[in-house]
SEKE-844015 format. One record per residue (C-alpha): residue number from 1; residue in three letters; y, x, z. Coordinates in Angstrom, 3 decimals, padded with zeros to 6 digits. Each point is the difference from the previous one (the first is absolute). Layout:
<atoms>
(atom NUM "Ala" (Y X Z));
...
</atoms>
This chain:
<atoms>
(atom 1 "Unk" (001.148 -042.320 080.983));
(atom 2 "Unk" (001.196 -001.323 -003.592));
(atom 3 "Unk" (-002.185 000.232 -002.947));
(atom 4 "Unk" (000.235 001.971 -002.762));
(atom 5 "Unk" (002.731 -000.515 -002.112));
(atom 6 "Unk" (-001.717 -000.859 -003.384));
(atom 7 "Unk" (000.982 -002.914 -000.971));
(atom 8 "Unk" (001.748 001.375 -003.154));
(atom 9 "Unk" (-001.789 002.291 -001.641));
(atom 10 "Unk" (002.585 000.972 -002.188));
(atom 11 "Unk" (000.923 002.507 002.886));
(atom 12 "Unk" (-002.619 001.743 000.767));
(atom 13 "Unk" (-000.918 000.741 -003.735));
(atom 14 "Unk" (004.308 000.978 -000.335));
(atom 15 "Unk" (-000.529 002.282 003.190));
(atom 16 "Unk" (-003.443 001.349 -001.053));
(atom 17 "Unk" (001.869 001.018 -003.060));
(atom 18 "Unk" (002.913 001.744 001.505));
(atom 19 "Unk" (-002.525 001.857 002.239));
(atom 20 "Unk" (-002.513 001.556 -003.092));
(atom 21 "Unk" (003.493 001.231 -001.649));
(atom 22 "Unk" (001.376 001.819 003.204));
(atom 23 "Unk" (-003.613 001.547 000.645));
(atom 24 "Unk" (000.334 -001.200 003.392));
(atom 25 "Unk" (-003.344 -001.306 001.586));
(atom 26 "Unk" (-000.847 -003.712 000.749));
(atom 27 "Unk" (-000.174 -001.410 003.274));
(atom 28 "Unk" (-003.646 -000.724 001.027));
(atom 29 "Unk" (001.404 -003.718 000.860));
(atom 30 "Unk" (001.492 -000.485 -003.920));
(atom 31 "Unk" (-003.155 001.868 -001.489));
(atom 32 "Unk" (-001.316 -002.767 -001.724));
(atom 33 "Unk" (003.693 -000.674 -001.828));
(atom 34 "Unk" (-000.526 002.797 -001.918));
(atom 35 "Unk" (-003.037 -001.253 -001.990));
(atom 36 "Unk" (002.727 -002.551 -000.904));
(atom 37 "Unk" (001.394 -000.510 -003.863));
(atom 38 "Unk" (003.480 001.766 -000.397));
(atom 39 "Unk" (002.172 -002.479 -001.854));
(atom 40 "Unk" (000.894 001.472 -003.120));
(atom 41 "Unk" (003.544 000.169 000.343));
(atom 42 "Unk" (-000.353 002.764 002.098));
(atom 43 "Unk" (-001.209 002.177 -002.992));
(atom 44 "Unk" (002.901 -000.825 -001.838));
(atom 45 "Unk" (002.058 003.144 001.278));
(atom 46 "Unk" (-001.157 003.295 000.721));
(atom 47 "Unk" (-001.119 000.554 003.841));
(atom 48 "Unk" (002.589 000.498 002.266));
(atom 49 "Unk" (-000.866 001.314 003.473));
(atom 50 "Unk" (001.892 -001.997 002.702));
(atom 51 "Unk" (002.225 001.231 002.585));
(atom 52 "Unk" (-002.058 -002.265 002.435));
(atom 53 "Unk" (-003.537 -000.709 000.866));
(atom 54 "Unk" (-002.456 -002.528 001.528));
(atom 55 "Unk" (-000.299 -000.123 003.718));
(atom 56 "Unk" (-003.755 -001.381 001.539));
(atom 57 "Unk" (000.291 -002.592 002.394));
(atom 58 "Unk" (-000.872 002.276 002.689));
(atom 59 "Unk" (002.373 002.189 -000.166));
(atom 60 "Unk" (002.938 -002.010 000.078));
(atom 61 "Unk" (-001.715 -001.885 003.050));
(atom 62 "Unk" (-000.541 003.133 001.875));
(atom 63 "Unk" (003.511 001.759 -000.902));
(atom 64 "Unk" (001.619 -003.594 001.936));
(atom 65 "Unk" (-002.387 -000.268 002.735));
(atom 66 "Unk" (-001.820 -002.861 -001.704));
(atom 67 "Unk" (003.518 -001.854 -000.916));
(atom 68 "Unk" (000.839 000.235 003.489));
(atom 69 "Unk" (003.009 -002.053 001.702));
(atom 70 "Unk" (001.849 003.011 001.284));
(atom 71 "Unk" (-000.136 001.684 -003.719));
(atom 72 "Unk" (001.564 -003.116 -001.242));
(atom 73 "Unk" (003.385 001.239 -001.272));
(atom 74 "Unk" (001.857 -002.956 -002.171));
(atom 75 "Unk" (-001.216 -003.565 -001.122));
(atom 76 "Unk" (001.994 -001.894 -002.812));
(atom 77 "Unk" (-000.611 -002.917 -001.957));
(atom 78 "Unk" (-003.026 001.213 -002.139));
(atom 79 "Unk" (-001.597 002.995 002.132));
(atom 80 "Unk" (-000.092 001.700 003.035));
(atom 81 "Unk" (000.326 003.622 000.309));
(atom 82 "Unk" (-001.957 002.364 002.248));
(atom 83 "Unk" (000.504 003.891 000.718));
(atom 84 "Unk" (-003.382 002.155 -000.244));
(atom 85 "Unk" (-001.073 003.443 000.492));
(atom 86 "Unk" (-002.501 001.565 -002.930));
(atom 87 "Unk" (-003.246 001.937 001.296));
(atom 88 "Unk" (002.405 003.261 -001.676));
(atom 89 "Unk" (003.242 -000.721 002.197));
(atom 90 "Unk" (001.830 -001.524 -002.476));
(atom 91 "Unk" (002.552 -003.385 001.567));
(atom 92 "Unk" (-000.354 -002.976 -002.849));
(atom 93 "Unk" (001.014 -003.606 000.264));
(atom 94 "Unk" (-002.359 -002.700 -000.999));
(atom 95 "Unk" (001.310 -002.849 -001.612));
(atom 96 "Unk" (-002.485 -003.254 000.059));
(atom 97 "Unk" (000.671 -002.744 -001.967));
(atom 98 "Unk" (000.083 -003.243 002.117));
(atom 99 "Unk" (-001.514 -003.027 -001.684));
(atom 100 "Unk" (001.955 -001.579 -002.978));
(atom 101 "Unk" (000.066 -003.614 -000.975));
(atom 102 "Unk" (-003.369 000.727 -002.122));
(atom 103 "Unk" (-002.199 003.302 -000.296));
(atom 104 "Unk" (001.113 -000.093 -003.960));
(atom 105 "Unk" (003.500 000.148 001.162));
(atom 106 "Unk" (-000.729 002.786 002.829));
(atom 107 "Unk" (-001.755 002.597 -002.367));
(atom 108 "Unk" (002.959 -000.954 -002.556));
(atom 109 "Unk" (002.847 001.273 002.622));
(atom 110 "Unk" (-002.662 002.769 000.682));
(atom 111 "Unk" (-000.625 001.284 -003.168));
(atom 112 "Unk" (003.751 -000.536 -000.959));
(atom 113 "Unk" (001.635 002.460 002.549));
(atom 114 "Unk" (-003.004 002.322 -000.458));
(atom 115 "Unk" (001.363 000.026 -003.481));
(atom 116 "Unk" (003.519 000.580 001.019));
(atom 117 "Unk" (-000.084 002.792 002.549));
(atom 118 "Unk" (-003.189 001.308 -001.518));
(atom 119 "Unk" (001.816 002.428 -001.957));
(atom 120 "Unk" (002.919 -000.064 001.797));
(atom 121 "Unk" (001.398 003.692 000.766));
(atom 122 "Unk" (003.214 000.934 001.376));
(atom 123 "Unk" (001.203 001.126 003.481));
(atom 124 "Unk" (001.742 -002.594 000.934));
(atom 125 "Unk" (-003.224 -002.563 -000.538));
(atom 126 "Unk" (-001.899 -000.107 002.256));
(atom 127 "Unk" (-003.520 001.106 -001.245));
(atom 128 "Unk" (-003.083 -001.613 -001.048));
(atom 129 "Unk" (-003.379 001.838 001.141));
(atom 130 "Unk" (-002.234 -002.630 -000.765));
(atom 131 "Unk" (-001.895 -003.156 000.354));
(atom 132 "Unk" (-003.325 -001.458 001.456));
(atom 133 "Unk" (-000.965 -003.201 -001.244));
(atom 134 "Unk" (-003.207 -000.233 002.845));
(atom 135 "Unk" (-000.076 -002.974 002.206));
(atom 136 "Unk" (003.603 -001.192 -001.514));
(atom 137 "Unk" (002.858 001.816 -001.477));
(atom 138 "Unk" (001.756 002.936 001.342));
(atom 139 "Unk" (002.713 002.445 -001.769));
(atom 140 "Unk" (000.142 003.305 001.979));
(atom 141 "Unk" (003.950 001.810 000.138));
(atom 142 "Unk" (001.528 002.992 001.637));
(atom 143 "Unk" (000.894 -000.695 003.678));
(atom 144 "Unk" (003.399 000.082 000.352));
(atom 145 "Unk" (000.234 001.473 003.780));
(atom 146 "Unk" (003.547 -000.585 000.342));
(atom 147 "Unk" (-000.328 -004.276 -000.532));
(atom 148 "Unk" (002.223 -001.986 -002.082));
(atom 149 "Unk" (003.959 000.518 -000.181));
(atom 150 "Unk" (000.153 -003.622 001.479));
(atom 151 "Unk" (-002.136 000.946 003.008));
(atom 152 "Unk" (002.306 003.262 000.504));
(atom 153 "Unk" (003.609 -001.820 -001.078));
(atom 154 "Unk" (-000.443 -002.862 002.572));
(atom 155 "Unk" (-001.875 001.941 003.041));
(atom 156 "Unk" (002.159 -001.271 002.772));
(atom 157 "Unk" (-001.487 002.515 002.081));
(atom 158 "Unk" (000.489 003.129 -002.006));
(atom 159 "Unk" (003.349 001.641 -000.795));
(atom 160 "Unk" (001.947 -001.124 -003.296));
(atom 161 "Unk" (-001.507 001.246 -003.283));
(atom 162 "Unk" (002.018 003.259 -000.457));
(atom 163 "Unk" (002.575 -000.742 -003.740));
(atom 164 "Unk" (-001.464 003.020 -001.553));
(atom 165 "Unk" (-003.553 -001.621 000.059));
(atom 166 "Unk" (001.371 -003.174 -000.864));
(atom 167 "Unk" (001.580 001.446 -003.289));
(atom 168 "Unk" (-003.124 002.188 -000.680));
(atom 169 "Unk" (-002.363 -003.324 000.475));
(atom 170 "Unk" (002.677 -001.673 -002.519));
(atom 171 "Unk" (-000.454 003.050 -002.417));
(atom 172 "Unk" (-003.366 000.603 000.164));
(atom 173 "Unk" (-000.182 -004.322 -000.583));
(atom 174 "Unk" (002.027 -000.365 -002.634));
(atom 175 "Unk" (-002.070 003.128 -001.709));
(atom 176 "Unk" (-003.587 -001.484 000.596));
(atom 177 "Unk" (001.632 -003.393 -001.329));
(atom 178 "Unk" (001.346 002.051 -003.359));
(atom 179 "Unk" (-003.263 001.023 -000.465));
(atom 180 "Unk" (-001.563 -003.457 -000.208));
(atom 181 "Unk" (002.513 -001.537 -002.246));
(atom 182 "Unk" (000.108 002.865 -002.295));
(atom 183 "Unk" (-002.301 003.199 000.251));
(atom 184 "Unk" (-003.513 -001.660 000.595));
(atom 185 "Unk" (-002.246 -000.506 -002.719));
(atom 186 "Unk" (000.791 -003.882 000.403));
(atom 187 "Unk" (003.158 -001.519 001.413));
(atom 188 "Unk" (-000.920 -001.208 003.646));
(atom 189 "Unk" (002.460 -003.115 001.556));
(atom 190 "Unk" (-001.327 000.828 003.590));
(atom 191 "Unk" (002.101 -003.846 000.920));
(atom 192 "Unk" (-000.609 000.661 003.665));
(atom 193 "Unk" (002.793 003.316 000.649));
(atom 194 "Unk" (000.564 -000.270 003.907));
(atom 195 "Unk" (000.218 001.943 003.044));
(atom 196 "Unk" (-003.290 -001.171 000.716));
(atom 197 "Unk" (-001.712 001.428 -002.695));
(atom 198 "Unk" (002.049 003.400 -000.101));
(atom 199 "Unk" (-002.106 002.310 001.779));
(atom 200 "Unk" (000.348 003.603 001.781));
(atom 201 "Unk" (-002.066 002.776 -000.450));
(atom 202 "Unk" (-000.180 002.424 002.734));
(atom 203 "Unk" (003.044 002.543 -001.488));
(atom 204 "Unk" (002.129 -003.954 000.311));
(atom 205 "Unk" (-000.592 000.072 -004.088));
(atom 206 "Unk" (000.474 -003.663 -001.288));
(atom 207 "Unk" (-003.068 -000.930 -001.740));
(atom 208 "Unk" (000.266 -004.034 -001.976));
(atom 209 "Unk" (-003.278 -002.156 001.301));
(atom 210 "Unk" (-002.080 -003.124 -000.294));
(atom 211 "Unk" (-000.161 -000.583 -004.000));
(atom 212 "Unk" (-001.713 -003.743 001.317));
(atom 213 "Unk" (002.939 -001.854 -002.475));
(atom 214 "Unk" (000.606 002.896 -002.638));
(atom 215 "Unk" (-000.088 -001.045 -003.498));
(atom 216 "Unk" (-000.756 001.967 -003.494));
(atom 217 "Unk" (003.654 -000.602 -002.457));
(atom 218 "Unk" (-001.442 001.187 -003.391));
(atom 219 "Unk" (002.421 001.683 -001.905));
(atom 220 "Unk" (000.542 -002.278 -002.180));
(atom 221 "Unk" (000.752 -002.759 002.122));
(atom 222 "Unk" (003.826 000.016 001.234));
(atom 223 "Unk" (-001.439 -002.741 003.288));
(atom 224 "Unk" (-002.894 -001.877 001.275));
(atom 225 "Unk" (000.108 -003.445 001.798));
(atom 226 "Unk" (-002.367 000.140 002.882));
(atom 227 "Unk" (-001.433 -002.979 003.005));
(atom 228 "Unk" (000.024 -000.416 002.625));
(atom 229 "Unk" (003.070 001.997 001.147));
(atom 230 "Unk" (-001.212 002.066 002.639));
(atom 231 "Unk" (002.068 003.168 002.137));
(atom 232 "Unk" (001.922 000.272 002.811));
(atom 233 "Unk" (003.097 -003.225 001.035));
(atom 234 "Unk" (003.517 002.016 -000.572));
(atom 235 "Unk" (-001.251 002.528 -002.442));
(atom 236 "Unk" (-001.077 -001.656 -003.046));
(atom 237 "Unk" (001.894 -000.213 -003.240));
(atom 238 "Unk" (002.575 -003.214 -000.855));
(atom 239 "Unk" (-001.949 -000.365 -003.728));
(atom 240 "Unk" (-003.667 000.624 002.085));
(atom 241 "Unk" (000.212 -002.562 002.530));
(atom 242 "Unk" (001.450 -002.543 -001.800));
(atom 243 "Unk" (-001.547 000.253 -003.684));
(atom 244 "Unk" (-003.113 002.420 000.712));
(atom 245 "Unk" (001.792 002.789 -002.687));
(atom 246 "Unk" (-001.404 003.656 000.913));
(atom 247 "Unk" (001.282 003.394 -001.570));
(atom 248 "Unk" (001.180 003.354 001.456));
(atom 249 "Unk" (003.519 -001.648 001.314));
(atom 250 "Unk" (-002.117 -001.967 002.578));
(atom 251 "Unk" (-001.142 002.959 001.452));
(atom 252 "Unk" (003.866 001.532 -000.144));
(atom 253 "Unk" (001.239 -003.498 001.913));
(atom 254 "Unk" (-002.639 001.072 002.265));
(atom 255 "Unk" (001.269 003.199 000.550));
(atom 256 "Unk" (003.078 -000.882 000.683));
(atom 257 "Unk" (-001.269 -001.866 002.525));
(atom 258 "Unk" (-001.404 002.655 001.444));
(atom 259 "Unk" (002.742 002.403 000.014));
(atom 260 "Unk" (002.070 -002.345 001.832));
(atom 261 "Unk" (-002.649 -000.086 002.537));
(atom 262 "Unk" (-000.339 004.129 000.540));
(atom 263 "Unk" (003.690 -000.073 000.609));
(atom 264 "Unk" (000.759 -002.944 001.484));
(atom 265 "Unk" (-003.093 000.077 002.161));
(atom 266 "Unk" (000.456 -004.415 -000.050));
(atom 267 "Unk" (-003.068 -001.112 -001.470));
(atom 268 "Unk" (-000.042 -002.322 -002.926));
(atom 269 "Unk" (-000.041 -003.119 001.302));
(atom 270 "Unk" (000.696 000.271 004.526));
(atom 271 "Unk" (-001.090 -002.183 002.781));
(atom 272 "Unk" (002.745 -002.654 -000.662));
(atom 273 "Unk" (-001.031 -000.442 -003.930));
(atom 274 "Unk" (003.309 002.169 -000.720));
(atom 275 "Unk" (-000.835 001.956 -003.462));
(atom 276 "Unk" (001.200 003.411 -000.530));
(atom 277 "Unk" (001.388 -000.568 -003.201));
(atom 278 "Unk" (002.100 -002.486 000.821));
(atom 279 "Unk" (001.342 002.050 003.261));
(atom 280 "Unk" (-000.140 003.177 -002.148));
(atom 281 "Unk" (002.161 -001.015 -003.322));
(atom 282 "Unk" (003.391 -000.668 001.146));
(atom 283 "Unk" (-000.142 003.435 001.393));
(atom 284 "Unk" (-001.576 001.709 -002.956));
(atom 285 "Unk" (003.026 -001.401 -002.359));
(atom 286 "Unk" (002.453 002.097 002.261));
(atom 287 "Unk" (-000.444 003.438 000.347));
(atom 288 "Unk" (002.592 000.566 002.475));
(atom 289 "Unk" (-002.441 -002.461 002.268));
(atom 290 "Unk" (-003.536 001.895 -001.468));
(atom 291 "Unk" (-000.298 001.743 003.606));
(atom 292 "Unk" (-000.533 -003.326 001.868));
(atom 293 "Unk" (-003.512 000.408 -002.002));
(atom 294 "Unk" (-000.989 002.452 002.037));
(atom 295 "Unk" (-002.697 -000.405 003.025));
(atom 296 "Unk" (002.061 000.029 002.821));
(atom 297 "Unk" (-002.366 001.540 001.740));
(atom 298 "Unk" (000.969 003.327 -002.056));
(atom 299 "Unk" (003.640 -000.174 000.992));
(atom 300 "Unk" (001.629 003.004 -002.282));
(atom 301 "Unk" (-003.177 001.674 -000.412));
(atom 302 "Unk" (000.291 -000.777 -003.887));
(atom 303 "Unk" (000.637 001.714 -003.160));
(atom 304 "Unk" (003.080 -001.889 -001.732));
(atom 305 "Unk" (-000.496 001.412 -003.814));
(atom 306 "Unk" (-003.990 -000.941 000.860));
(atom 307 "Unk" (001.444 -003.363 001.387));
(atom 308 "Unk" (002.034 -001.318 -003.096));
(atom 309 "Unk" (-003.036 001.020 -002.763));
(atom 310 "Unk" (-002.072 -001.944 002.143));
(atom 311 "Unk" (002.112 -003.565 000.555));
(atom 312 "Unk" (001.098 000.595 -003.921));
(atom 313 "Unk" (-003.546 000.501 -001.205));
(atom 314 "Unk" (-001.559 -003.133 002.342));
(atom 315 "Unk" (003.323 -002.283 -001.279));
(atom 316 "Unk" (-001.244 000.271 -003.712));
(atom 317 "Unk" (-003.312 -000.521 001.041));
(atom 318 "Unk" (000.247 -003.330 001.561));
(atom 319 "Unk" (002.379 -001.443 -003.101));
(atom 320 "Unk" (-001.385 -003.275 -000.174));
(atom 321 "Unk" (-000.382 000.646 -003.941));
(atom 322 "Unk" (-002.638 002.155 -000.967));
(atom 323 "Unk" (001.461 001.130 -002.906));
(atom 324 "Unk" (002.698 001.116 001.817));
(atom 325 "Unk" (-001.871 002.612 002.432));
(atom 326 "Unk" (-000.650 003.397 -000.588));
(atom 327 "Unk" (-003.183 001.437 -000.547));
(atom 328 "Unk" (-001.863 002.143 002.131));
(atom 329 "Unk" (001.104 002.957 -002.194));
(atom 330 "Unk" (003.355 -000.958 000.460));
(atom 331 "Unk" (-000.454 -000.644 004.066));
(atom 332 "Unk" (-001.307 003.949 -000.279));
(atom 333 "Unk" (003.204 001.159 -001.594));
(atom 334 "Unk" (002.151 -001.545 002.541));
(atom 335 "Unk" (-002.205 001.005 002.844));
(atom 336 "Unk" (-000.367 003.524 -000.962));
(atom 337 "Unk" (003.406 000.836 -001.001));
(atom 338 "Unk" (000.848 -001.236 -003.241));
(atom 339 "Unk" (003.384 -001.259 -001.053));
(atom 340 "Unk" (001.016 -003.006 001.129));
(atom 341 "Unk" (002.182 -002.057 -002.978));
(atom 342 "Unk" (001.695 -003.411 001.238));
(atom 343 "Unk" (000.227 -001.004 -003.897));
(atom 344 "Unk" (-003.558 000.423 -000.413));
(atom 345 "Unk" (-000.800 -002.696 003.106));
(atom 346 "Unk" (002.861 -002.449 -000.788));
(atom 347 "Unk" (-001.564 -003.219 -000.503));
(atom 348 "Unk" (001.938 -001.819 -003.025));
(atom 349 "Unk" (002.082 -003.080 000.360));
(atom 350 "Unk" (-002.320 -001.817 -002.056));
(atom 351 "Unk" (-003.304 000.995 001.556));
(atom 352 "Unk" (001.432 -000.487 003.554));
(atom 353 "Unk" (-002.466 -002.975 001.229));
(atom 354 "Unk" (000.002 -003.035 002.638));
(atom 355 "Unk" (-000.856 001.109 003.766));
(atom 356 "Unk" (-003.755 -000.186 000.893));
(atom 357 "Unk" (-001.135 -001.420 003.191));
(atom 358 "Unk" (-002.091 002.920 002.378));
(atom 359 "Unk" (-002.246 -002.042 002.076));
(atom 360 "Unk" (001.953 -000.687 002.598));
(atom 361 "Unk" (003.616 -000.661 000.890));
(atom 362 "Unk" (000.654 -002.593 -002.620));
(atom 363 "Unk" (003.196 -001.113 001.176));
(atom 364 "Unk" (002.080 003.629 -000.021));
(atom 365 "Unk" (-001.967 001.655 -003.300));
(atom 366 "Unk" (002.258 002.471 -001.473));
(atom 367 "Unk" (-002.454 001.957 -002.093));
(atom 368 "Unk" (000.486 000.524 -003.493));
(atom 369 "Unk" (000.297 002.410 -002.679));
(atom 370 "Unk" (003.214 002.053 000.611));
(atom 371 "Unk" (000.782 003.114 -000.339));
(atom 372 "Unk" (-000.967 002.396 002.288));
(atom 373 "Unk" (002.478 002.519 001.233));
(atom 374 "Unk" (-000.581 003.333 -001.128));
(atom 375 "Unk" (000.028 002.515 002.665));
(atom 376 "Unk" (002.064 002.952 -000.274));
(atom 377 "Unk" (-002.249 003.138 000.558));
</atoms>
């Protein structure tokens, strides 16, 4: 069995604190953390009960069958994730922090995402319902029943996603992505927008996951350079993979990305190391051709008006200049409706910029920075 996790006291003492200002009781196993200083920068601001609590050891151990294999729902990079059943009925997933380069470094990405989706509330975010630092690091979520839009998009053994979900699970993205960039108390860069990490409660509501590579952008900062570039191959931002750069229009390249996915139901990159962007962007640059997006799996069973706001929206997303994307707030007036103005999305003469290179096919690139065509709806 692993030890207590003590080896930074720092903590137990910020947990112990968070604890005596909810009211809510210690676990018999942290009991001695509470005799602990609080560091004083907690007294700085008035209390403010959190929307989360502290989880014992035990109960987290008993809700997955002692981390059993068969509750073991998703391993990434930095954590495996396990589903669990509470004593009181209630379905959570247990995130547990696999080991780091250094302990310092593993309560750092610990402590950082606790501080990101810690006061994180929307419906489209998937929601934090606490921690348990016992025995090593856990964060403890919502379970999302229905799995990840990946897992449902690319089920070779269940019928095509229907387009109506598909548009919803684009809505209901780009809204818990709006949020982030520009209704939470701090600007979030989640840098990691995928299928993957898109998941589905059980009403198919698209819920944004796995804040592992989320960064703070104080308002007063316009950018932040960032190492080592981390995320997913075929989704990640020209400016982010090649000079580290990180602001909300990484996230929107992202989303593009993503879009082009749900319709297209290609993933980013295939089994022959074809991107989608490269297969995608001829075909977005014509609108008489937009249809040939489409899953072929769906055959007509697609909305046309829903169609065009979708290719439109994902081509000015995945402009290879940031400062010539929309933001999220724009994506949301296109998506729901809003006027659509070909002036206002021209790209001038003078700002029009070499062709990038996507990954792969090198030797027929044709991406750039054109216009997009402006659907007629």
């Amino acid at each position: 069995m692993r030890q207590l996790y003590t080896r930074n006291g720092r903590l137990k003492r910020l947990l112990s604190a968070i604890r005596i200002r909810s009211n809510e009781p210690e676990c018999r196993e942290d009991a001695s953390a509470a005799a602990a200083p609080v560091p004083e920068v907690l007294d700085e601001k008035p209390p403010v009960k959190p929307s989360w609590r502290c989880f014992c050891y035990k109960e987290i151990h008993k809700a997955t069958d002692g981390f059993h294999k068969d509750n073991l729902v998703g391993v990434g990079g930095h954590a495996e994730v396990y589903r669990g059943v509470t004593v009181d009925g209630q379905v959570i997933a247990v995130k547990r922090l696999m080991r780091a380069s250094s302990d310092e470094q593993r309560e750092k990405d610990f402590l950082t995402e606790l501080g990101t989706v810690g006061h994180v509330r929307h419906p489209n975010v998937s929601a934090l319902l606490g921690c348990c630092i016992d025995r090593d690091l856990h964060l403890i979520f919502e379970f999302s029943s229905r799995g990840s839009v990946s897992s449902n998009l690319h089920d070779e053994n269940s019928p095509p996603m229907a387009w109506k979900l598909r548009h919803d699970i684009a809505l209901g993205t780009a809204r818990g992505l709006h949020y982030l960039h520009k209704q939470c108390q701090r600007r979030i860069i989640h840098r990691d927008i995928k299928t993957s990490n898109i998941l589905l409660t059980a009403n198919f509501e698209a819920q944004i996951s796995d804040f592992g590579l989320a960064k703070w952008l104080p308002s007063q900062w316009t950018y932040r350079a960032v190492g080592p570039i981390e995320g997913t191959f075929g989704c990640l931002a020209p400016e982010y993979f090649m000079h580290g750069i990180v602001d909300e229009k990484t996230d929107v390249f992202s989303f593009g990305v993503f879009l082009l996915e749900i319709i297209s139901g290609r993933k980013p990159v295939d089994g022959s190391h074809k991107s989608l962007l490269s297969w995608a962007r001829p075909l977005l640059n014509d609108e008489s051709a937009i249809q040939m997006l489409v899953d072929p799996r769906l055959g007509s069973d697609y909305d046309m008006g829903q169609l065009k706001r979708l290719t439109f929206s994902a081509c000015l997303c995945i402009r290879a200049t940031a400062a010539l994307r929309p933001s999220m707030t724009e994506v949301m007036e296109i998506l729901e409706g809003g006027e659509i103005s070909q002036d206002r999305w021209n790209v001038p003469e003078e700002e029009e910029e070499e062709a990038f290179w996507v990954f792969d096919d090198l030797d027929d690139d044709d991406s750039d920075d054109g216009n997009c065509s402006t659907p007629s709806v």
